[in-house]
C-alpha positions as CSV (number, residue, x, y, z in Angstrom):
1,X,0.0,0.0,0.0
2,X,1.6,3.3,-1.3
3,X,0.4,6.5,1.6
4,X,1.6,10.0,1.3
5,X,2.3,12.3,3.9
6,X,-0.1,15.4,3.2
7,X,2.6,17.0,6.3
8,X,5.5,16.3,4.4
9,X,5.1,16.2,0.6
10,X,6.1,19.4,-1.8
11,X,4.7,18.2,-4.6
12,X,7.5,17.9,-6.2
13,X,6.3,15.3,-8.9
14,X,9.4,13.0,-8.5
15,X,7.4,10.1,-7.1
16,X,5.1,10.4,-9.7
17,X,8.1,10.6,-12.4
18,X,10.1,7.5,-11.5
19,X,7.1,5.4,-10.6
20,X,7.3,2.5,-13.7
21,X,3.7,1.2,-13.3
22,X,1.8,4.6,-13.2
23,X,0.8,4.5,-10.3
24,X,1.5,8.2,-9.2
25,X,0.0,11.2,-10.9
26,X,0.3,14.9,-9.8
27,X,-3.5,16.3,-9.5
28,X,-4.1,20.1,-8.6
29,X,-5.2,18.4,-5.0
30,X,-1.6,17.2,-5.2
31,X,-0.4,13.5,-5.7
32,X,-3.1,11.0,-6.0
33,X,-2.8,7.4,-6.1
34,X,-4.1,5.0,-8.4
35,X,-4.0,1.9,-10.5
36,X,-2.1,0.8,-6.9
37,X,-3.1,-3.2,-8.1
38,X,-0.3,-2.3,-10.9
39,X,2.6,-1.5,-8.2
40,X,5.3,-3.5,-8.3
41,X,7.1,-2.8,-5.3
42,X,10.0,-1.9,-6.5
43,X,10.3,1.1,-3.9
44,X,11.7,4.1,-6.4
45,X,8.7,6.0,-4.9
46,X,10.2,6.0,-1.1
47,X,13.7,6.2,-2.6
48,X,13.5,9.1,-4.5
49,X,11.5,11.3,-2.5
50,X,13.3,14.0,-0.4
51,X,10.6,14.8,2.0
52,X,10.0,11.2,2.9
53,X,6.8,11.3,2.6
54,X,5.5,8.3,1.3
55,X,5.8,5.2,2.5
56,X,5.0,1.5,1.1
57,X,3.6,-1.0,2.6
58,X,3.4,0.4,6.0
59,X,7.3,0.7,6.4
60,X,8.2,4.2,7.1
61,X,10.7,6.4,5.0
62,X,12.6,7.4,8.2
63,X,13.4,3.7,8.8
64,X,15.6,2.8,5.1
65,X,19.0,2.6,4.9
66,X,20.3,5.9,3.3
67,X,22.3,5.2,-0.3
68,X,26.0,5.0,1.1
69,X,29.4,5.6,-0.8
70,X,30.4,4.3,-3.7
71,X,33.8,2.7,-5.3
72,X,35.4,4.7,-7.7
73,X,35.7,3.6,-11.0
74,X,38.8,2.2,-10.4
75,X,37.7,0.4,-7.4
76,X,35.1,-1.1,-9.5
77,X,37.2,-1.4,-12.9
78,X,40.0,-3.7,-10.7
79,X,37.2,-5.8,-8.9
80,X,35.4,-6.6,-12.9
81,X,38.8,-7.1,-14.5
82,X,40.6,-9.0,-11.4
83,X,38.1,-11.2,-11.1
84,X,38.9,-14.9,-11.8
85,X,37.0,-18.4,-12.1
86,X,38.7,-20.8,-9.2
87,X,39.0,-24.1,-9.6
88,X,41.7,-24.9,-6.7
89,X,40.1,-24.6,-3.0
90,X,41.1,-25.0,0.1
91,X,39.6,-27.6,2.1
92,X,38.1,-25.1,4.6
93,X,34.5,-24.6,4.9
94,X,33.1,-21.5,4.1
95,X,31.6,-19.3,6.9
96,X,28.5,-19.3,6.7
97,X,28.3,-15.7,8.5
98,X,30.6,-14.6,5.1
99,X,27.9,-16.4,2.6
100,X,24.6,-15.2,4.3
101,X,26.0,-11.8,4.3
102,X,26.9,-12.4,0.5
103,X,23.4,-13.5,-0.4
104,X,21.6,-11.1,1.7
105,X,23.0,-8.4,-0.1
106,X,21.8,-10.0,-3.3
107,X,18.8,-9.7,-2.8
108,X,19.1,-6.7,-4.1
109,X,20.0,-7.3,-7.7
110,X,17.4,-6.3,-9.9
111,X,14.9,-8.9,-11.4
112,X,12.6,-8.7,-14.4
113,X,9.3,-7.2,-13.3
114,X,11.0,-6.7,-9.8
115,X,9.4,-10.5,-9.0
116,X,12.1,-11.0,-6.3
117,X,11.5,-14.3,-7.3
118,X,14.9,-15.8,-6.8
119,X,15.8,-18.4,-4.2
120,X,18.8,-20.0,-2.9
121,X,20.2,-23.4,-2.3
122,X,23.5,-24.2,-0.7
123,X,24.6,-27.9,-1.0
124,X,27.8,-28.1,2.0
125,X,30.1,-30.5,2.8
126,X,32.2,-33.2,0.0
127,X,29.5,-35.9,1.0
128,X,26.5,-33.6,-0.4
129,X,28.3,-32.8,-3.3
130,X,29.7,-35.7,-4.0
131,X,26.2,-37.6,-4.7
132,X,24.9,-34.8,-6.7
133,X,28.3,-35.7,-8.6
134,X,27.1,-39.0,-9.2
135,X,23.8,-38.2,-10.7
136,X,25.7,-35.5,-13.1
137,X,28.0,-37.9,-14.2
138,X,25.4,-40.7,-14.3
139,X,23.8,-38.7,-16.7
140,X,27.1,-37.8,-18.5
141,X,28.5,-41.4,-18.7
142,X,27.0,-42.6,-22.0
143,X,27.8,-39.0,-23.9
144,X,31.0,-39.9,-25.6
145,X,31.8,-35.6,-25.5
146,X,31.7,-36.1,-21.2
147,X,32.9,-39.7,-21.0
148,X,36.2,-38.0,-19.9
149,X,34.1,-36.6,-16.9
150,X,33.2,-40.1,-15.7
151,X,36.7,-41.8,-16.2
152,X,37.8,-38.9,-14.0
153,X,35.1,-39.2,-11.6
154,X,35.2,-42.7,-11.2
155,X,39.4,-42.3,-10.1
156,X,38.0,-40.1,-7.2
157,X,38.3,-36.9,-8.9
158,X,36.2,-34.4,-8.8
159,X,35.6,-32.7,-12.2
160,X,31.9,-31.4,-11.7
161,X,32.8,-29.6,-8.1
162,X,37.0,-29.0,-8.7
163,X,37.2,-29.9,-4.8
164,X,34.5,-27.1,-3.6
165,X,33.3,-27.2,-0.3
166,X,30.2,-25.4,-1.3
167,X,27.8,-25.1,-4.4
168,X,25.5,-22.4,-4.2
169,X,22.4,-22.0,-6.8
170,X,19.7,-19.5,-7.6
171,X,16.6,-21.4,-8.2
172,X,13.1,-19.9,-9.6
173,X,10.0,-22.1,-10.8
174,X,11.0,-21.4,-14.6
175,X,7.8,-20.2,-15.7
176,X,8.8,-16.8,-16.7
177,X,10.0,-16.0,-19.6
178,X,13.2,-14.3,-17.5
179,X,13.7,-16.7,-14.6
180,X,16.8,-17.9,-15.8
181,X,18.2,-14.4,-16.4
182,X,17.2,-13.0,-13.0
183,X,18.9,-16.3,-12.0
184,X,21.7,-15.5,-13.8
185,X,21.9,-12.0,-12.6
186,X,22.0,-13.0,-9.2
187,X,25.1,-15.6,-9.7
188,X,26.7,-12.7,-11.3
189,X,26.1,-10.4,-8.6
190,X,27.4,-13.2,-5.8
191,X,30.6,-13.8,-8.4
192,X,31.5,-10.6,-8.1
193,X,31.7,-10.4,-4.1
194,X,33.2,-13.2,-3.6
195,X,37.2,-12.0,-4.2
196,X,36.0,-8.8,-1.4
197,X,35.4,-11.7,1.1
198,X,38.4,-13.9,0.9
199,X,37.0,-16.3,-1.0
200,X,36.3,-17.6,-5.2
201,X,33.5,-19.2,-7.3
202,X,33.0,-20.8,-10.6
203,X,30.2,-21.2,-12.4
204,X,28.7,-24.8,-11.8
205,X,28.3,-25.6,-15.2
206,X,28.1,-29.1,-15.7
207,X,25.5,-29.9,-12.7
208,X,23.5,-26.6,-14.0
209,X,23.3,-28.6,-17.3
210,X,22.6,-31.6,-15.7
211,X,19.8,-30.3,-13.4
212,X,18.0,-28.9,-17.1
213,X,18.3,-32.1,-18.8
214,X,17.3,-34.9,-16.0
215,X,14.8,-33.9,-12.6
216,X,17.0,-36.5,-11.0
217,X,19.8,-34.6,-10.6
218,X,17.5,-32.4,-9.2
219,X,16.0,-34.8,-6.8
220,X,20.0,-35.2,-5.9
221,X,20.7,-32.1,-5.3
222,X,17.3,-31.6,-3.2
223,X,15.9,-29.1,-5.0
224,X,12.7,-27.7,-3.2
225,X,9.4,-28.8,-5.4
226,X,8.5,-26.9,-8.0
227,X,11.8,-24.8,-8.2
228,X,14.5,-25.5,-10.9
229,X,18.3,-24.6,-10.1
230,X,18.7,-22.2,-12.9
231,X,22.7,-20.9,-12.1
232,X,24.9,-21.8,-9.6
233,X,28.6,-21.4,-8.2
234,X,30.9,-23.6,-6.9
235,X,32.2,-21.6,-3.7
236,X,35.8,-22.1,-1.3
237,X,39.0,-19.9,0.0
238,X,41.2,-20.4,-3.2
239,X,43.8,-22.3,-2.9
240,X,45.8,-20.1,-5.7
241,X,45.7,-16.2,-6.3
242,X,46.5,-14.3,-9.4
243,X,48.9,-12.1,-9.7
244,X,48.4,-10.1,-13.3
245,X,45.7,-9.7,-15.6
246,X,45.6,-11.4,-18.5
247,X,44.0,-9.1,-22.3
248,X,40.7,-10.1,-23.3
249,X,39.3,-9.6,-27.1
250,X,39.5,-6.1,-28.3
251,X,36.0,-4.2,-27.6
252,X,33.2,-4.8,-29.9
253,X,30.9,-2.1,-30.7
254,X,28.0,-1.4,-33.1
255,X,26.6,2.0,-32.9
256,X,23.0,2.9,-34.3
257,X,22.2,6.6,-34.1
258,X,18.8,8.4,-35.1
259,X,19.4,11.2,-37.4
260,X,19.0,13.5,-34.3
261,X,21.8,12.2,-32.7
């Protein structure tokens, strides 16, 4: 529920300007409300207002987090380019203080349609990940382009996991259109903290091919019902660190301008 502070509003319009669904129109009474079943909660409203004057929900403005500092762009620029796949761990745990902390700060990557529709499942522990392992490469054995995976696997090796003590994956039900990139998104978003907390990921790709091609790799993994593991990290300390930073491909652009441009 979106209520306005008669006390406190300007009238200003910005509500009104950065509202996505419409729901926020300036009136010569001032800001009225409606179409509110369109809202999407995405909370621009509350953000952007500098009276706080409206609140969502019943959650008052005075109680959000203010917007704190940002990294420079080279802050940011070393993080993107610095940032490496690992696949040598340690065999320490990882805290699970470090990874809630991790994931409850992204919750706050953006999701199609602001659905928040993202959940989480951490597999722990070399047993855990070991029989979700065995499905993947149960599924893998007969594929003449994996069969190296299972000669591996079966010498003890661990080519789905590299030796993680953790896998972590963003699940959604799969029924929209953009679950798997608001999946996606998320991974991304966990990747990329990862190196500020002392520890590495890589993507889980084999068991997040696995899990779309066979439900009982799903059913190994423990999936909750009716959610589908959608992109996923394997997640340690590494056991290696990288000292330079190696080129990439030069930048691709292609550049379509209007004639007013």
């Amino acid at each position: 529920m979106i209520r306005i502070d008669p006390n406190r509003c300007v009238l200003c319009g910005m509500c009104a300007k950065v509202c996505a669904s419409r729901c926020l129109h300036i009136t010569d009474n001032g800001i009225a409300v409606r179409h509110e079943e369109r809202c999407i909660q995405c909370g621009h409203c509350t953000a952007v207002c500098p009276q706080a004057a409206l609140s969502l929900n019943g959650i008052q403005p005075d109680t959000l987090k203010p917007t704190g500092t940002l990294p420079d762009i080279n802050e940011l620029d070393a993080l993107i380019r610095s940032r490496r796949s690992i696949r040598l761990f340690k065999e320490d745990a990882v805290p699970e203080e470090l990874l809630l902390h991790a994931l409850d700060t992204v919750r706050y990557a953006p999701t199609g349609k602001n659905l928040e529709n993202v959940q989480w499942l951490i597999i722990e522990g070399r047993d855990a990940l070991r029989r979700v392992a065995d499905a993947v490469i149960d599924l893998f054995r007969t594929d003449g382009r994996t069969a190296a995976l299972a000669v591996s696997h079966d010498r003890g090796e661990d080519p789905i996991f590299r030796g993680a003590p953790c896998a972590v994956f963003a699940c959604a039900e799969g029924t929209y259109a953009l679950d798997i990139v608001n999946c996606s998104i998320a991974v991304t978003t966990l990747d990329l903290m990862l190196p500020v907390l002392g520890l590495g990921g890589c993507w889980a790709g084999f068991a997040m091919r696995a899990a779309a091609m066979d439900d009982k790799v799903c059913e190994a993994m423990n999936v909750e019902k009716g959610l589908r593991p959608l992109a996923g990290l394997m997640i340690g300390r590494p056991a290696v660190h990288y000292k330079r930073i190696p080129e990439r491909r030069a930048l691709r652009i292609r550049t379509v301008k209007g004639e007013n441009a």
